[in-house]
C-alpha positions in Angstrom: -42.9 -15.7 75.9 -44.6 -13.1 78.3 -41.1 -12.0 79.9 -39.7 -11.9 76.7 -42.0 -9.3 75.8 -42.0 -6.7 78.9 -38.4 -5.7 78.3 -39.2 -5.0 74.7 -42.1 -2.8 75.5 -39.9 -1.0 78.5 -37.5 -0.5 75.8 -39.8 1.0 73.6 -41.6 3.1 76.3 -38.4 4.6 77.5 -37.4 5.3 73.5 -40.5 7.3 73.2 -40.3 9.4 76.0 -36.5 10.1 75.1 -37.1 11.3 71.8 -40.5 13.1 72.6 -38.0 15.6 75.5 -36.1 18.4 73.1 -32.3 18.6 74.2 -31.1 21.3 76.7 -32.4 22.5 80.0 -35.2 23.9 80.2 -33.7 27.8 79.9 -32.1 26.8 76.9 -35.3 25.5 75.5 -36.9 28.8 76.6 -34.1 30.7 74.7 -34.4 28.7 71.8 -37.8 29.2 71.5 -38.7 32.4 72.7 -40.7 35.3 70.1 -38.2 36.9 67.8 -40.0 40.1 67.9 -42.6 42.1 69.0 -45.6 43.9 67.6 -46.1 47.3 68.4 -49.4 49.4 67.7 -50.3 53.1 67.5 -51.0 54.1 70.9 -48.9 51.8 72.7 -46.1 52.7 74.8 -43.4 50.2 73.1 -40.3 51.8 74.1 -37.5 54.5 72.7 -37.3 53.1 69.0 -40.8 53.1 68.6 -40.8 57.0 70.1 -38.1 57.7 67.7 -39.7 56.6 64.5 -42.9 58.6 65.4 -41.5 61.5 66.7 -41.9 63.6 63.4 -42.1 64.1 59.8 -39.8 62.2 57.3 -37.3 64.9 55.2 -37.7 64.6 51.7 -34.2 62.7 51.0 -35.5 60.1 53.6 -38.8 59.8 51.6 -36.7 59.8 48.6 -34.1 57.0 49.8 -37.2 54.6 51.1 -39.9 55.2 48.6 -39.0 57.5 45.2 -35.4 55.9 45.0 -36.6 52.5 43.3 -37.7 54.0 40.4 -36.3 57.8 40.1 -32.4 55.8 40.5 -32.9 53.6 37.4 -35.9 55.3 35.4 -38.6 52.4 35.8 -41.7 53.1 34.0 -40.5 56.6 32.3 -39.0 58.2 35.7 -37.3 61.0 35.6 -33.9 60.0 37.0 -32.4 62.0 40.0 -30.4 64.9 38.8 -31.2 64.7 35.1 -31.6 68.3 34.0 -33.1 67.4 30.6 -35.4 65.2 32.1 -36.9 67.3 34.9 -36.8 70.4 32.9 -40.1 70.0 31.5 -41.4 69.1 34.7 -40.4 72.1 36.5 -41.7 74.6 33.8 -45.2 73.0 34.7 -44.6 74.1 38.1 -44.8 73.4 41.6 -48.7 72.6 41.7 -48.6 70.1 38.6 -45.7 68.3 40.3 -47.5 68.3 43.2 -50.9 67.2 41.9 -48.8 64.3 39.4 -47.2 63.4 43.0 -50.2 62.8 45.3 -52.6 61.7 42.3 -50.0 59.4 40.0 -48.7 59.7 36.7 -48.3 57.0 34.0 -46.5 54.2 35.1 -46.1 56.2 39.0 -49.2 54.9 41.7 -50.5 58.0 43.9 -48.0 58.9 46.4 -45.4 56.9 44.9 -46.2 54.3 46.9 -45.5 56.2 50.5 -49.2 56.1 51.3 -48.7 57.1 54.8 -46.8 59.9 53.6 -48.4 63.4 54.5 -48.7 66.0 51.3 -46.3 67.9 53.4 -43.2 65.1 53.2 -44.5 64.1 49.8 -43.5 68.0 49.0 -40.4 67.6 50.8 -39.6 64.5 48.6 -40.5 66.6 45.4 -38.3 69.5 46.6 -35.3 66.9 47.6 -35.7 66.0 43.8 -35.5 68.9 42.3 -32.5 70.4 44.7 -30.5 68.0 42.6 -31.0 69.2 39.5 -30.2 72.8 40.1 
């Protein structure tokens, strides 16, 4: 019954260490299972992408397209939509520094800075000027 046994347990052995090995050689387990990306931090030198998304100030129609376009497109929450005279009018007769001030502080249904946080006053201006170049 002893002999019986020790092929069994071979058996068994050998079955665990087959399944416990992932299939491939070992590059091909390293390029499965490599980091899909990277982190990069202010102040590090992460290459030319990195360089090129810090290298300056947004415009206003790329403020517009990433952070003012949700809303100011379809009119969530009341927003004045994008080229609508009638609805911007009584906007611009308040002037630049009430737009401004509504921009950087919130109005109604729109959070401060219109959700661009790390958007200086300067692009956030830029954004608002975007804006209103399409209603004139």
């Amino acid at each position: 019954m002893k002999r019986s046994l020790i092929p069994a347990l071979i058996a068994v052995v050998a079955g665990i260490y087959t399944f416990a090995l992932p299939p491939g050689t070992t590059s091909e387990i390293d390029e499965r299972t490599k980091p899909f990306g990277s982190v990069c931090r202010a102040g590090d030198d992460c290459g030319v992408a990195a360089a090129a998304v810090a290298s300056g100030p947004l415009s206003g129609q790329a403020v517009y397209d990433q952070f003012c376009f949700a809303c100011h497109a379809s009119g969530v929450g009341g927003a004045p939509l994008l080229g609508d005279t009638a609805q911007w009018q009584p906007r611009v007769d308040k002037g630049m520094d009430v737009l401004m001030a509504s921009t950087i502080n919130g109005i109604n249904a729109m959070p401060a800075k219109g959700t661009c946080m790390n958007c200086s006053d300067d692009e956030l201006e830029a954004a608002v000027t975007y804006m209103l170049d399409q209603v004139n």
